[in-house]
SELUM-914251 format. One record per residue: residue in one letter; x, y, z of N, C-alpha, C in turn. Coordinates in steps of 0.1 Angstrom, whole numbers, plus 5000, padded with zeros to 4 digits. Layout:
aXYZXYZXYZ
...
This chain:
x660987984910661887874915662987934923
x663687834932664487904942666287904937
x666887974939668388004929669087894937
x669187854949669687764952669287614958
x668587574947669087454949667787394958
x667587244963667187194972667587224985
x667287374990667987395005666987355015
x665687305017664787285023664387135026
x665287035020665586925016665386845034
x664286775037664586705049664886555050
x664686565060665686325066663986275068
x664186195068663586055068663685975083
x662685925092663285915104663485745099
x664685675109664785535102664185435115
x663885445125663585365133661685385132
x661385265136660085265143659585315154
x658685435148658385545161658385645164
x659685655154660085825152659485865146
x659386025145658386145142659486245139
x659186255128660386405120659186515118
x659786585118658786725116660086875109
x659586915103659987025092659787165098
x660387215101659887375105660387505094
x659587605091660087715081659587835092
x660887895095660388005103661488135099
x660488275107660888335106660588445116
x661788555120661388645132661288755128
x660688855138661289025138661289035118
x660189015112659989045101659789205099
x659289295108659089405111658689455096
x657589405091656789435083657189495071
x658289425069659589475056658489435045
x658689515034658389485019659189435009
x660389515016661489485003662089334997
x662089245010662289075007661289005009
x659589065006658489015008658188934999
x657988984986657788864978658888764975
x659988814978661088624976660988584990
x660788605000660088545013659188395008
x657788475001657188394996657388254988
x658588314979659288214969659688134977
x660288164991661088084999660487965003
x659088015009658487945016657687815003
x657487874991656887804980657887694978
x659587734981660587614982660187514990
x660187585000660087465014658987375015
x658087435008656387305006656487204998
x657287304985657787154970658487074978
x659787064989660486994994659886885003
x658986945003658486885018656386835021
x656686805009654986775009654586655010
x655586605015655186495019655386445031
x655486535039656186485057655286615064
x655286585078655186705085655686825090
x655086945088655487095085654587175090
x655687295099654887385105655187535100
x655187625097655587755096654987825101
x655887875111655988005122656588125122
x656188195129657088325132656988405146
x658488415146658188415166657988635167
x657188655162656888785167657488915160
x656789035162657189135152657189155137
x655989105137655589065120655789235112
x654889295122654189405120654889525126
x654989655119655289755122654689875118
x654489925129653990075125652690125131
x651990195129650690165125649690185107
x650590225095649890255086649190125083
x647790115084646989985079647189905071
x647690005058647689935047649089815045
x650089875050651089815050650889675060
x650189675074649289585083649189505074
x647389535068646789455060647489375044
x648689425040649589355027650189265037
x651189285047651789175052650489055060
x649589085061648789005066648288895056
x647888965047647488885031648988785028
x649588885028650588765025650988645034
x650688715044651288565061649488455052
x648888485049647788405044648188345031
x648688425025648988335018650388255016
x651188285028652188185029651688105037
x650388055042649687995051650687965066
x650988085074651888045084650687975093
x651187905101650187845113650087935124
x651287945129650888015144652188145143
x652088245148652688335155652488375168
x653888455174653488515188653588615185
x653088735197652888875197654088925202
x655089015194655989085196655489245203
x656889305204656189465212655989505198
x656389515188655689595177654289555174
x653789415176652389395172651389495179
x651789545194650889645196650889775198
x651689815185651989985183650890035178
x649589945172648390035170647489975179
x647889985192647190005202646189865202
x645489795213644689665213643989665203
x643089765204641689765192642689755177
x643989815177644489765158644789645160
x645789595174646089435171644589345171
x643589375178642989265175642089265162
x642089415152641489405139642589335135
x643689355135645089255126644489115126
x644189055144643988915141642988835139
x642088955134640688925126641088845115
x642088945107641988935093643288825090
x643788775106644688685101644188495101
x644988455097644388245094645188195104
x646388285110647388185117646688225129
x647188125142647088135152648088215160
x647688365169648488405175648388345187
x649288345195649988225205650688355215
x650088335229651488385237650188375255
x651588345264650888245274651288355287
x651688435285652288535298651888615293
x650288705286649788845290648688845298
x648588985304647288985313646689105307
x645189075300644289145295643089195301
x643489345301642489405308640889355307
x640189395316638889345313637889375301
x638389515299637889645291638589595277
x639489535275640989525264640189465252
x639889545240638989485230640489315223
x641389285234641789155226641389045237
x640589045245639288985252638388925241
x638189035231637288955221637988865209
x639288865210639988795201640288665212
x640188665226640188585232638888445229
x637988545229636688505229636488395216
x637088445200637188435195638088325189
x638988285198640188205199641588235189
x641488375184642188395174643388455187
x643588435198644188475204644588365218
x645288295216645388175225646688135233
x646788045244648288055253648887965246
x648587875235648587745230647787715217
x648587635208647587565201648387455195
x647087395190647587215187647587175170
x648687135164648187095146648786945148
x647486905139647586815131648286815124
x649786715121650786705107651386595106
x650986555098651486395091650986305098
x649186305102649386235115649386245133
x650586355131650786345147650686475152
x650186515162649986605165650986715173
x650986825171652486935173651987035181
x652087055195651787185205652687295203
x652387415198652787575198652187645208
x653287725218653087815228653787905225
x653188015229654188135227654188215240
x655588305238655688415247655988505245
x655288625253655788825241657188835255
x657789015244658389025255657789125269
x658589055279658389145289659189305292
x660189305285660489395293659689505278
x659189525271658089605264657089655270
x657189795267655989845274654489845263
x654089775261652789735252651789805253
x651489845269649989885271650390015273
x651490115273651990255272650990365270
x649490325261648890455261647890385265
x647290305273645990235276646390195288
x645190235299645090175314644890055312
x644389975327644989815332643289815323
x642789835329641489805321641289765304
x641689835298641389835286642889835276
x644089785284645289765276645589605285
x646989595279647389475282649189515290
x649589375299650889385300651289285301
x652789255303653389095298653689085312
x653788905320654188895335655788895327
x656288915342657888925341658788795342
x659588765338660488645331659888505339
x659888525355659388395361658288365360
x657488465359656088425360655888345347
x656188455335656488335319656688195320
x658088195332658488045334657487945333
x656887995347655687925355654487875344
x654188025335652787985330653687885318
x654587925310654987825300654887655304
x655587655315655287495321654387455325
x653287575332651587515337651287505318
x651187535313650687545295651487355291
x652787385289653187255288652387125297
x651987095307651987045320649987035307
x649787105308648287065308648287005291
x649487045282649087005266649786845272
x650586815278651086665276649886605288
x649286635291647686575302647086505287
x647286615277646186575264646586475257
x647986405258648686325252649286455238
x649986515241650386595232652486625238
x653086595231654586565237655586635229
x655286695215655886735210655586855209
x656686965220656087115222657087175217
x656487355212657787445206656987565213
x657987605215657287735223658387885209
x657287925204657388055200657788205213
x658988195209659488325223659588445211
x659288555221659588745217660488775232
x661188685237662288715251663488755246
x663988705238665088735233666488605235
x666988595225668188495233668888545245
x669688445250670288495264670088465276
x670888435284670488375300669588465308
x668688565303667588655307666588615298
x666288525288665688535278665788375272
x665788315265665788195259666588065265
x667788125266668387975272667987965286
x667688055293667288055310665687995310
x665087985299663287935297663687815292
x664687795285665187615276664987535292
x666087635297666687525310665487535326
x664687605323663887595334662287575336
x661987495319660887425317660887315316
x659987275315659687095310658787105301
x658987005293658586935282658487055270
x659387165266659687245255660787185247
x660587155236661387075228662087135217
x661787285213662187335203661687505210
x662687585207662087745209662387785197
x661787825191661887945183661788085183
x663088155183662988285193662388455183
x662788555189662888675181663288815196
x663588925188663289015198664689045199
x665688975198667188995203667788995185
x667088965175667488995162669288895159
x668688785167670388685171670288645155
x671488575149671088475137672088365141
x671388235146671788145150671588045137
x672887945136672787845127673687705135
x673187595126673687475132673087435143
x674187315147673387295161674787275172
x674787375184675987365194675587395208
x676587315213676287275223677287325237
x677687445228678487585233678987665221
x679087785231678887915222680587895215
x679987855201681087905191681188025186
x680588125192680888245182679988295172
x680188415167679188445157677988365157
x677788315144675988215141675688155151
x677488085153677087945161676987965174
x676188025182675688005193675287955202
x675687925213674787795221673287825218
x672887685214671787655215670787535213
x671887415217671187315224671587275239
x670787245245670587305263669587205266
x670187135276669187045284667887145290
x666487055292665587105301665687085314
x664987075323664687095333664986975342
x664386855327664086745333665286655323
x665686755320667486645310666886645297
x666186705292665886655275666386775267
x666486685255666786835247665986965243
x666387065240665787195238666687255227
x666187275213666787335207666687465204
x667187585201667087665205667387775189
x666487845180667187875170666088065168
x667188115157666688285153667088295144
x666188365136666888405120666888575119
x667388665125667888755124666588865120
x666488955115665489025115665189075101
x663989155097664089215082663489135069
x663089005071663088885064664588855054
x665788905063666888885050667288715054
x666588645064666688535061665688455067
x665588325058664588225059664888085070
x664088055080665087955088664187815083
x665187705084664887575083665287515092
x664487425099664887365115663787225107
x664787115108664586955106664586855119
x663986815124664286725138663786625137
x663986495146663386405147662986315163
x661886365164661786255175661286145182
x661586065193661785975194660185945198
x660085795202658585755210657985855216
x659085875226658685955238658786085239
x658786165225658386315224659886365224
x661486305229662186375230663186385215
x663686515215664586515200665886465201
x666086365190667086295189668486395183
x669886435194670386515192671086485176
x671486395172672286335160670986355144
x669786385146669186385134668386595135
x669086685143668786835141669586905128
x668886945122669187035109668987155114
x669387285112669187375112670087485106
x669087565097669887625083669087735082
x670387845078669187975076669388005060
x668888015052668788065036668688195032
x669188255027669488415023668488445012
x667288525017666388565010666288584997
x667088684996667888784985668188624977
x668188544976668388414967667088404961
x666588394959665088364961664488504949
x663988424937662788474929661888564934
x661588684929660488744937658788674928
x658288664941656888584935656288684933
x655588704914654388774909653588814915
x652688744922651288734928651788874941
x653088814951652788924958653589084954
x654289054945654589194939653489284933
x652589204929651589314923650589334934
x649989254944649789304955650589424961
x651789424963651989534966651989674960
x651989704949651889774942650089804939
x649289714941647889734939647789814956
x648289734970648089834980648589944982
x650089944981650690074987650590134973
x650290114968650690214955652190214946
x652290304932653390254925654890384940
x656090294939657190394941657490544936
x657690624946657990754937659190794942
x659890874937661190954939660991044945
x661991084959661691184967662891234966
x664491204964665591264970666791164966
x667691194961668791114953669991114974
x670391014975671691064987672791074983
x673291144988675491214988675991134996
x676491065001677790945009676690905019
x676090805017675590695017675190695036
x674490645045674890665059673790505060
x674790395063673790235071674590215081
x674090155093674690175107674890055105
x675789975115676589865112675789775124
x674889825132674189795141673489885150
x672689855154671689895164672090015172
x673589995179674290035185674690205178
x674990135167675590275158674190335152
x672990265154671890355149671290455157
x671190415168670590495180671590565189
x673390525194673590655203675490725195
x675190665183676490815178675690875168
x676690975164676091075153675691005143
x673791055140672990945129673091085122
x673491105111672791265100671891225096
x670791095093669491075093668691145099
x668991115114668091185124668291305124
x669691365121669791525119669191555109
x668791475097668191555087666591595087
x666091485094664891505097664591635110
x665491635121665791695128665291865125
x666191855113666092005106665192065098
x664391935091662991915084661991965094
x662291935105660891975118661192105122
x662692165120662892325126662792355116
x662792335103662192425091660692435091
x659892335090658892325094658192415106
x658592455114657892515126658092615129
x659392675122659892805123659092915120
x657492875112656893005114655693005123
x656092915134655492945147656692965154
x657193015151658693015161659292875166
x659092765163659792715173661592725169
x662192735178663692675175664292585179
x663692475187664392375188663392265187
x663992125184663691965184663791905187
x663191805196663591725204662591615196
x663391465195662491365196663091195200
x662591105202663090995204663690925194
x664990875197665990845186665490725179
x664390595190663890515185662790505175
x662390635172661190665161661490665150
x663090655146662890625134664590535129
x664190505121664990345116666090335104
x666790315107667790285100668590345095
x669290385078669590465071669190455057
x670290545049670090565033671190545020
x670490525015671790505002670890484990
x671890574979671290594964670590654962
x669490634970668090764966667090704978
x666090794980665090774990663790764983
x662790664983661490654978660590684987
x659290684985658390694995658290545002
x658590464995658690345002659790355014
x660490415010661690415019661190475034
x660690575030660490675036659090655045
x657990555046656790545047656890425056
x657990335050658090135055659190135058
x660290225059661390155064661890245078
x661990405074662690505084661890545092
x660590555085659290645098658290575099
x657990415101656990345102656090415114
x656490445120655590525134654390655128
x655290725120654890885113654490945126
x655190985136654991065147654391185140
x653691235151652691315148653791455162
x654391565157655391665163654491815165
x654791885174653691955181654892035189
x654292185187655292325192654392315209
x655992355219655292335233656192495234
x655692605243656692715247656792655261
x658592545262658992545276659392635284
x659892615297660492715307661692645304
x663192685301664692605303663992515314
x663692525329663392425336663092295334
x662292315324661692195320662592155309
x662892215302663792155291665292085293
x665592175304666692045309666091925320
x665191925327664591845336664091715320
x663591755312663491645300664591575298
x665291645297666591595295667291505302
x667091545311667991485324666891345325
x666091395326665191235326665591095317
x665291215304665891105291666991055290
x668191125297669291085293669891045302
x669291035319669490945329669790765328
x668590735315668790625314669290545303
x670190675296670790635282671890545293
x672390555302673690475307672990345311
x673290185304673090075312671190035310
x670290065302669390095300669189955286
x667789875287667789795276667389865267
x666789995267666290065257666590215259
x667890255255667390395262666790525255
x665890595258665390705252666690845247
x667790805239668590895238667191005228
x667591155229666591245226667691305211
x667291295202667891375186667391525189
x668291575180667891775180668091835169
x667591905168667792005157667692185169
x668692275166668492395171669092375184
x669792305189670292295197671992195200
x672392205209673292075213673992075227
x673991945232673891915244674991795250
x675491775260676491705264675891605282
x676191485276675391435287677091305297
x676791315306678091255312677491085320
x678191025317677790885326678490935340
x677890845352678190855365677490975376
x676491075365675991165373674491165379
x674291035376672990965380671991025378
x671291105382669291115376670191275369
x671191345370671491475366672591445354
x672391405343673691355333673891515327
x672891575324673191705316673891725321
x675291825312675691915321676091995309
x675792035299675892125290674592105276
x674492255278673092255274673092415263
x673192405248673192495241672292555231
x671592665230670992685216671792735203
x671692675192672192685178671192775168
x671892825159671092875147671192785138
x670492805127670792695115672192675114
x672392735111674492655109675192615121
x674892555129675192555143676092615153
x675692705152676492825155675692905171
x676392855184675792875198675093035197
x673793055202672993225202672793205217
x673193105226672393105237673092965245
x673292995257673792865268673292905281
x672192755283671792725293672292675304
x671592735317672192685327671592595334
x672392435332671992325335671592315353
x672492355358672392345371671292435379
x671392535374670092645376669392705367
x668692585357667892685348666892785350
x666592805343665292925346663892925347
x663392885350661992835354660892955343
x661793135339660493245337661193215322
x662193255324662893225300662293105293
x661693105282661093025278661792965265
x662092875263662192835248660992735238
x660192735232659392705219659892555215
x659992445214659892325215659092245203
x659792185196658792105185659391955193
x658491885198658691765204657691645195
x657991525196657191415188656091385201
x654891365195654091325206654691165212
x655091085208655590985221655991015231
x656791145234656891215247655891155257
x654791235252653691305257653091135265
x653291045263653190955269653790825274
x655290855266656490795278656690805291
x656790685298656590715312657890785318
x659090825313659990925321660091085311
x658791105306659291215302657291285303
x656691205301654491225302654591315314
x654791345329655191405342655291535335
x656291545329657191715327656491785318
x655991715307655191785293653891795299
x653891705306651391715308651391855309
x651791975313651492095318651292155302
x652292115296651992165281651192095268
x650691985275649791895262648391975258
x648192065263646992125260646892225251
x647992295254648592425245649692425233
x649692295234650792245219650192255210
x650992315200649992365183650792265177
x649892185168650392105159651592175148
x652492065147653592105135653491995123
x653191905126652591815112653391705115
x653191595106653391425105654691425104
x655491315107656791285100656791255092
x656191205081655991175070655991255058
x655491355066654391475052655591565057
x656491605064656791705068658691695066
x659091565064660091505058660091455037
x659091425040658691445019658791555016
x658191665022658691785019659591855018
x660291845029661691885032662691775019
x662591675013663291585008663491624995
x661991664990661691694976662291864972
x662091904984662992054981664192024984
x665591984990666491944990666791914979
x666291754967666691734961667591644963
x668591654968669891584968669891564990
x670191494995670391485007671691445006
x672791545014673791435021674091425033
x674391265034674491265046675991205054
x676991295051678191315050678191395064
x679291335072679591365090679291515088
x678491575097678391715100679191785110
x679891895109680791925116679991995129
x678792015128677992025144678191955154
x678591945160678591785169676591775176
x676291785176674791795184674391735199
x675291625196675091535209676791465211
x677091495224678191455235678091345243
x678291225239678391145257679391135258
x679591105273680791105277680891005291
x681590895286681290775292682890695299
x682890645308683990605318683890425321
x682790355314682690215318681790175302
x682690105294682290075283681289945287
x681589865295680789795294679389775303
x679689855305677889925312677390025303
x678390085293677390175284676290095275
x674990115274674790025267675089875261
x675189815275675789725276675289575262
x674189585257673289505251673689475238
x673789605233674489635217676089605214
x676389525205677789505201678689635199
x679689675208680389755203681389775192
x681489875188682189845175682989955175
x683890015170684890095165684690215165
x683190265158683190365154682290445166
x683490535173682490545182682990745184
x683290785173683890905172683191015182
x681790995181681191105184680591085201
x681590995204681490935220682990985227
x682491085237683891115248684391045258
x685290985258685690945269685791035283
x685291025289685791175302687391125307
């Protein structure tokens, strides 16, 4: 039962004609375990409340993360057994490549939904096309009346990354979306179908959600994800925090409500509407409420599922002062000692093939730590990817030309590839355009300089030994400079296996500010750094020039 209360509690429409409809949604679940089974409970709320009106349960994308199967196949079992109806395809749904997304939506009941990709001809999600488990639209039956779901992934994701046009997929870019969302609309109201929600992975924002509210017709409700917003109530200007704009006329003057529940399953959304004859929502009868998971009973059924799949928790590593980033911002470009720790885990690791330095993508791994580390922690939360890391012997040439690549687009970038290290440290400057490097050092274990590179004229014959993450090897600003060495790289082992290891001998991890600095930026226009992520205070290990 749920700890608070009747929160799922819907209205009654009072006129002749009107059509209320119940929504339970949720985004950017990113295949969390930890609020999984009170997720459930949540949703077990919202059916007792509501079993007697019409009800849809969605989730607008990024259910899934990773590629470990097993963790796939438990959050799949469970989206079945919370009976969601439809979802859209976020960029994490295809991190195990077409052929895993379309075994995913084999084994899933809901309808995936999304109206802007173009599928290779070769692209085994052709056969999920075929299949209809893969559609630009779909229609339910509820209470009666009938409810059109469209979805859209995002575009600016690179999806089809290790698969040509043939046998991968890619998303059209924001207009084209426009276009197909309203040819999609345009042909469900031909059917007599008027009450539409389009499932978005665009993200909120006048590049993303409110710019598709206001430049479609006949979308009556978006349900977003991908921007990780947590929108509550209903305004009709940006109040701030929760309350965000997001009710917004269409195209054609009707309402568009516009709502996100933040990411992780730490919350549950509730969206109540009612509308009129003519398909449009009546502004004066919108609910919309987000519920804090963490309230919510953990349901039996899927706690022992989890434990029958992944197996029981084990103990890897107790943590010393604690390290959670306060956002996104703080997880990916100041000093993470997460990433340093793992960092060091891969130069201990490889050290008896010589390598001495590490390079890998800051976005491979997630979050932080506190209390102790499990394998849970460590398998579903920090290294969902388990990059697979591989010794390259570079020329400095190339090792600063990587660099310069990667760190070209740390400035002003929706995603930038900042690069983590171990055995090294480096200083990167905004304003120096495709050349940011401009200090470039080798370290010993205590970080202590044995060697300085010359950025401006490195050396093409001196070689340095490289433990790099295979995502390199086929990111499109860094794939160019490594292909000479993808043949000759000797494996160094899993993220996974090769950090349990490192964790269980440690014992104790802390992750208490390191007096190495590793990484330098050094930046002149705060609001072009990274412009996307909230800034915040703590930005110690950032130089002003």
């Amino acid at each position: 039962m749920s700890v608070i209360g009747n929160f799922f509690t819907h209205q009654k429409p009072v006129n002749k004609g009107d059509v209320q409809l119940s929504v339970f949604y949720t985004n950017d679940m990113h295949g969390d375990i930890n609020r999984l089974a009170k997720l459930k409970s949540a949703k077990d709320s919202f059916e007792r409340q509501n079993k007697d009106n019409a009800t849809l349960t969605l989730t607008a994308g990024d259910c899934f993360y990773g590629k470990d199967r097993k963790r796939i196949g438990l959050i799949s079992k469970v989206m079945n057994l919370m009976k969601f109806d439809a979802l859209t395809l976020g960029n994490h749904e295809f991190t195990p490549g077409t052929a895993g997304l379309a075994e995913t939506l084999d084994n899933l009941d809901a309808k995936a939904v999304s109206a802007n990709l173009e599928i290779g001809e070769d692209c085994k999600l052709q056969e999920s096309v075929k299949k209809k488990k893969l559609v630009k639209s779909a229609v339910f039956m509820k209470g009666g009346h009938k409810f059109a779901v469209i979805g859209a992934s995002p575009f600016d994701a690179e999806v089809g990354i290790t698969e040509d046009a043939k046998s991968g997929v890619r998303v059209k870019d924001i207009d084209k979306t426009i276009k197909e969302i309203n040819a999609e609309a345009k042909r469900l109201e031909k059917q007599g179908v008027n009450k539409i929600i389009l499932l978005s992975h665009l993200g909120y924002g006048e590049k993303g959600d409110l710019k598709v509210a206001r430049e479609t017709e006949g979308i009556d409700i978006i349900v977003g994800g991908h921007s990780h917003a947590v929108i509550e109530g209903v305004n009709n200007k940006d109040n701030g925090g929760t309350h965000k704009l997001n009710l917004v006329k269409s195209k054609r003057g009707e309402n568009v409500v516009i709502t996100q529940g933040g990411k992780l399953n730490e919350k549950a959304g509730f969206l109540d509407v009612v509308f009129d004859e003519k398909g449009v929502i009546k502004e004066d009868s919108i609910k919309n409420k987000l519920a804090n998971v963490s309230d919510f009973a953990e349901d039996a059924q899927v706690s022992k599922m989890m434990t029958e799949t992944l197996g029981k928790k084990e103990h890897l590593a107790y943590v010393k002062n604690a390290y959670e980033a306060d956002n996104e911002f703080e997880e990916r470009y100041t000093d993470n000692p997460l990433h340093n720790a793992l960092a060091d885990a891969v130069l201990k690791r490889g050290k008896s093939q010589g390598v001495q330095a590490v390079l890998f993508a800051t976005n491979t791994v997630k979050g932080g730590a506190s209390n102790e580390i499990t394998n849970y922690n460590l398998k579903y939360e920090m290294l969902p990817y388990n990059s697979k890391y591989v010794a390259a012997e570079m020329s400095e040439k190339d090792v600063v030309a990587l660099l310069n690549a990667t760190s070209a687009k740390v400035f002003g970038e929706v995603d930038p590839p900042l690069l983590r290290c171990a055995g090294m440290k480096y200083t990167i400057e905004q304003g120096k355009g495709k050349t940011p490097l401009t200090k470039l050092q080798l370290t010993d274990e205590n970080g202590n300089v044995t060697a300085t590179i010359d950025t401006k004229n490195p050396s093409a014959d001196k070689k340095v030994k490289v433990a790099l993450d295979d995502y390199l090897f086929v990111a499109d600003y860094s794939k160019d400079i490594l292909a000479k060495y993808k043949d000759q790289a000797q494996t160094v082992g899993e993220q996974q296996e090769i950090f349990t290891e490192y964790l269980k001998e440690q014992g104790t991890l802390d992750l208490g500010k390191s007096e190495d600095e590793r990484i330098t930026i050094k930046y002149n226009n705060l609001t072009s750094f990274c412009p996307q992520y909230s800034m915040s205070d703590k930005r110690k290990t950032l130089k002003l020039v």
